[in-house]
N, C-alpha and C positions, 0 to 999 in steps of 0.2 A: 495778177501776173502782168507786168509790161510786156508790153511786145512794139519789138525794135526791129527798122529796118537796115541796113545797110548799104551808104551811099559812100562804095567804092571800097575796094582792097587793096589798094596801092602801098597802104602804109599796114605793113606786116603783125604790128603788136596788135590791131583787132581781132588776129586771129587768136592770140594767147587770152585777153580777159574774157574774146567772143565765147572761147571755147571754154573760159572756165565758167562762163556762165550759162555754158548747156549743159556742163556736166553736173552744175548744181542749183538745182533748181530750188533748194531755199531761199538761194538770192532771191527771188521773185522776177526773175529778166527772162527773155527768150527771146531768140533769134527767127522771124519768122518768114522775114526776104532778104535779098542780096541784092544789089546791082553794081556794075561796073562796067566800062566802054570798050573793055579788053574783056569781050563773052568769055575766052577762052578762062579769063584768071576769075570772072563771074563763077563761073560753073565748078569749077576746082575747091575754090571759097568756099560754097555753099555746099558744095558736096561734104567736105572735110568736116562742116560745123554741123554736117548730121542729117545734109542733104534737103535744107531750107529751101525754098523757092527763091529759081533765077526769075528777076525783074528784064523785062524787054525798056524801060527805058528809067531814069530817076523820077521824070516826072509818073507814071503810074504805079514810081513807089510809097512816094507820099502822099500820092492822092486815095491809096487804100484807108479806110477808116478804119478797120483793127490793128491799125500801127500808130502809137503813141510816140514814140519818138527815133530817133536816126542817128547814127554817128555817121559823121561825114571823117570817112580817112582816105578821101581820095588823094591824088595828086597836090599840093599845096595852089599850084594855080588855078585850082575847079573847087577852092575852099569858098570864095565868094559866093556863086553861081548856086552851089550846092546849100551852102546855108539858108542863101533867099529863097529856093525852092523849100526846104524845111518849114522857115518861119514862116512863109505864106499859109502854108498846107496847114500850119499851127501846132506841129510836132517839136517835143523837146529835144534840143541838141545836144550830141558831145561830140566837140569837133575836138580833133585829133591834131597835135602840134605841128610847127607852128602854126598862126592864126591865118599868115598869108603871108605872100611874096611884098608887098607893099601895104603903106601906109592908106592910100587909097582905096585900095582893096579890102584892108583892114575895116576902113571907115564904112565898107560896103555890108560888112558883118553887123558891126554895132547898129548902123540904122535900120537893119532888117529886125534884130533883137528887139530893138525901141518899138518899131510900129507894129509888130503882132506880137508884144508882151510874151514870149516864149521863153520858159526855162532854156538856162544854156551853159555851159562849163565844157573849159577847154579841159583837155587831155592832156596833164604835166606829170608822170611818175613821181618825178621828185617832192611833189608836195604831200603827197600820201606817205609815203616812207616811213618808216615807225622813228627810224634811226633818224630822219630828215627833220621830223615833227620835234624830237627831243632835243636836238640842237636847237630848233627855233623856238623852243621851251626853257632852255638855259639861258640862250641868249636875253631874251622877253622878260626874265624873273628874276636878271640884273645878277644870276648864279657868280657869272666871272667878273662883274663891273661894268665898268664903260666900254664897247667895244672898239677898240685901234684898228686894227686889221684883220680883215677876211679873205679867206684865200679858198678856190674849190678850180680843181683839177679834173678836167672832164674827156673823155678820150673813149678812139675806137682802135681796131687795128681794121681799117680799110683797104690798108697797103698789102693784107694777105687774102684779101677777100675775089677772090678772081673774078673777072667780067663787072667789078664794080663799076667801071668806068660806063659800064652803057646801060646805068639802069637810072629811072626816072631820077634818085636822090644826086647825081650829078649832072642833072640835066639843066644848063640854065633857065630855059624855059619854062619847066615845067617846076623845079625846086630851088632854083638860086645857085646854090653848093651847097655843099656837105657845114660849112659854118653855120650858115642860115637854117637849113634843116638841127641842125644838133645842137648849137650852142646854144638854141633859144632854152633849153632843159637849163643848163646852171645858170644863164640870166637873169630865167624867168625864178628861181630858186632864191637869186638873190632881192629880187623884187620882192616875192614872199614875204623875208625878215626883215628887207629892210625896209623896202619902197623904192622909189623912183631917186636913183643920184641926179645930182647938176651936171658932170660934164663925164666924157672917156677918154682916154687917149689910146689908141691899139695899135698894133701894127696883125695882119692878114699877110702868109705867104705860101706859097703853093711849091712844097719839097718834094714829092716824092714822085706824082704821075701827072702832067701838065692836062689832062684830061678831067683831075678830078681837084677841081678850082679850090682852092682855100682850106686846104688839109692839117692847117694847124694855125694856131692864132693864140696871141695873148692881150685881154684889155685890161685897164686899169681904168676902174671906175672911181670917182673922188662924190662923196657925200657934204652936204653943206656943214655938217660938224666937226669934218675935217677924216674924218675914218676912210682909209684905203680897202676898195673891193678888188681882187685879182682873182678874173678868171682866164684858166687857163686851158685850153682846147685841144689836143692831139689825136689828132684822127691815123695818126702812123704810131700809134699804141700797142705794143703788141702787152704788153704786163704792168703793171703796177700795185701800188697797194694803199697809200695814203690818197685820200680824193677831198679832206676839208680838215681845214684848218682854221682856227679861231683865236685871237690874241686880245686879251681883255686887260683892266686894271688890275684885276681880280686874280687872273688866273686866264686857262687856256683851255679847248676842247680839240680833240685828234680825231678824224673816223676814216676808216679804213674803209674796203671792200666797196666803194658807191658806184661802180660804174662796172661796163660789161670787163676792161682789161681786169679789172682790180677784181672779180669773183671768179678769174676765169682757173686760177692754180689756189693751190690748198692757204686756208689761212690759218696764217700761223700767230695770230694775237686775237686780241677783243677788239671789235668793230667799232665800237663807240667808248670814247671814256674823255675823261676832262679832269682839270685840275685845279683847285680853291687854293690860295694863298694861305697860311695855316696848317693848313695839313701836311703830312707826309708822304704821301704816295696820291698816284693817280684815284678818282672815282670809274668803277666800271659800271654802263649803263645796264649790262645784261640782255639787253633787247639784241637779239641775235643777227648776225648778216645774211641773207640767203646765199643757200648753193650756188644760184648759179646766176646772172641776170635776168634770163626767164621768169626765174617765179615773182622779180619783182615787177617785173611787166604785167604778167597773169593777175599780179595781186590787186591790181587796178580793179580789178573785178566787183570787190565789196563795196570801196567808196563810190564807185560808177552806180552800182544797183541802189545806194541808199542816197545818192541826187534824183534818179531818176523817180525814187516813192516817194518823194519828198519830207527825208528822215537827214536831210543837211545842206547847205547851203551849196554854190557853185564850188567846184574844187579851185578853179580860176575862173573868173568875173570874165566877160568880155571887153570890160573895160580894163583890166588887168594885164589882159592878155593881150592888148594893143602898146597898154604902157611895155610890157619886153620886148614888144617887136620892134617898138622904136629904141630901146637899147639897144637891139641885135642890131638895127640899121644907122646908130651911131657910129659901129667901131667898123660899119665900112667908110662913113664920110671921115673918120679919124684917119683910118689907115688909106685914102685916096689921098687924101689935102696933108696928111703929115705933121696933123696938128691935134691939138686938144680940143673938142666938142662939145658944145650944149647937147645935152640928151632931148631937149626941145628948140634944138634948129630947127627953120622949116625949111631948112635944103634936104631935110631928109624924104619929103617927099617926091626929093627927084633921085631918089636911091632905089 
C-alpha cells in the first residue's frame, strides 16, 4: 500500500481521484495526512476523504516516514515551494496542473526533480482519457495520413458559476487567470501528439466579468511541417458537444462529449469515431464517453495509483510539463506584442 500525503486542497479534482482512491483500496493508494494554509479547507478535506489526519505544517508532512509520496494541488503559486519540500524529503510527486505561474518557477520544479532523483508526473486528465489515448493511436498509426489540421475546443461555463470571481483560480497572484489555470489541459494534449510547435499567434480577451482576466482565447500554433494546431478556449461555455477535431490525408477523426460543457446534457451520438478514405461511413470507436466530467476526473485514479507502484511511466514528464507551460506563456507574449511567436522566446521568461 502507498501511502500519500497531501500538500494542499486548493485544487478541487484531488478530492475526486483522492476519494476514489479511498474507496478502493485495490488500487494500492491511501490517503494518510492532509495539509493546507487555509485549516479551515484542511480539515473539511480530510474529514470528507474519511477523516485522514490534519497536518499542522507541509513541512512535518513530508518529513513523516510512512508517507511515500504527495500530490501537491495547492494554489499554482505554492507549486514550486511545495515540490522542493517533496523532493528533499525524497517522496514521489504528482503535482496537479499547471506546473507553475512562470517559467522560473517552472525551472524551480525540474531542478529539485534532477537533484533528489524523485519519481514525479504532472496531473493532465487529458492524457489518460481512453477516448484521448485513441485519437493519439490513430493519429501515431498513420490511420488518417498525414496530419493538416488539428483543432480541440476547450471550455467551461464560469460565467454561471457564482462567486467565481473571488476564488484563488482568478486570482492573479495566486493562479494567473482562468487561461493559464485551464488552457494548460488542451496545450498540454496537444504537446502529447504532437511535441513542441515553432511559433503561436493568439489573441486573449476578457468578455464577460472584468474580474475574471482572460475568459476566452484562441491560439494557432504552426508546427515545422507546416500543420496547423487550433486551440480553442471558452470559459463562458455554458454547452457544447464537438471538442476535437482531426483533418488528415487520409481521412478525418470527430470526438464529442471532452470537456465538462460537452458532458453536461444528454448525448445524442458516439463520442469518438473517424473516417478512412475508402470506406463508406464513419468508424465508431465504441470506447464510451462518461456521464458526466466527474467521473473523468475520479478516473485519474488508476493511472495515478499505477505511477505511484511503479507499473508505468510519468503520465507527463517534468520536462514535459514545462515544455506546455511555455506554450501556455507563448500565446500571452502573442496576444500582448500582436504578433507571432517563438514558442522558445526568451521573453517569455518575463511573462
Amino acid at each position: 500500500m502507498v501511502k500519500v500525503g497531501i500538500l494542499g486542497f486548493a485544487h478541487g479534482h484531488v478530492m475526486a481521484f483522492g476519494g476514489r482512491w479511498m474507496q478502493m483500496p485495490q488500487l494500492g493508494v491511501e490517503i494518510v495526512a492532509g495539509w493546507d494554509h487555509d485549516i479551515s479547507r484542511a480539515e473539511s478535506s480530510c474529514a470528507a476523504l474519511g477523516g485522514v489526519e490534519v497536518m499542522e505544517s507541509a513541512e512535518a508532512l513530508v518529513a513523516r516516514e510512512d508517507i511515500d509520496a504527495v500530490v501537491v494541488s495547492s494554489e499554482t503559486l505554492y507549486h514550486p515551494e511545495h515540490c522542493e519540500l517533496a523532493a528533499e524529503a525524497g517522496k514521489a510527486i504528482i503535482c496537479y496542473k499547471p506546473l507553475a505561474l512562470t517559467l522560473a518557477d517552472a525551472d524551480r520544479i525540474v531542478q529539485a526533480v534532477e537533484k533528489y532523483n524523485v519519481p514525479f508526473t504532472m496531473g493532465y486528465q487529458m492524457r489518460v482519457d481512453p477516448q484521448n489515448i485513441k485519437i493519439k493511436e490513430l493519429i501515431e498509426s498513420g490511420t488518417i495520413g498525414d496530419i493538416y489540421v488539428y483543432r480541440r475546443r476547450h471550455g467551461l461555463a464560469t460565467h454561471t458559476w457564482a462567486g467565481f470571481e473571488n476564488t484563488w483560480h482568478a486570482d492573479p497572484k495566486l493562479n494567473r487567470d482562468i487561461f493559464a489555470d485551464d488552457s494548460s489541459h488542451p496545450i498540454d494534449m496537444l504537446n502529447w501528439i504532437f511535441g513542441v510547435p515553432e511559433t503561436v499567434i493568439a489573441e486573449l480577451t476578457t468578455v464577460c466579468n472584468p474580474k475574471v482576466k482572460n475568459d476566452n482565447g484562441v491560439a494557432l500554433f504552426k508546427y515545422k511541417n507546416g500543420m496547423i494546431a487550433e486551440i480553442s478556449t471558452y470559459f463562458t461555455c455554458s454547452a457544447a458537444e464537438i471538442t476535437t477535431e482531426v483533418y488528415g490525408s487520409r481521412g478525418a477523426i470527430q470526438q464529442y462529449f471532452g470537456d465538462a460543457p460537452s458532458t453536461r446534457l444528454p448525448h445524442g451520438t458516439e463520442g469518438l469515431k473517424y473516417f478512412v478514405e475508402g470506406n463508406s461511413d464513419w468508424t465508431l470507436s465504441d470506447i464510451p464517453s462518461p456521464a458526466g466530467h466527474g467521473e473523468r476526473i475520479a478516473a485519474q485514479a488508476g493511472p495515478f495509483a499505477e505511477f505511484l507502484h511503479g507499473k508505468r511511466p510519468p503520465i507527463c514528464s517534468v520536462y514535459e510539463a514545462r515544455d506546455s507551460l511555455k506554450m501556455v506563456l507563448a500565446c500571452y507574449l502573442s496576444s500582448q506584442t500582436g504578433q507571432r511567436v517563438r514558442v522558445d522566446d526568451p521573453r517569455l521568461y518575463d511573462i
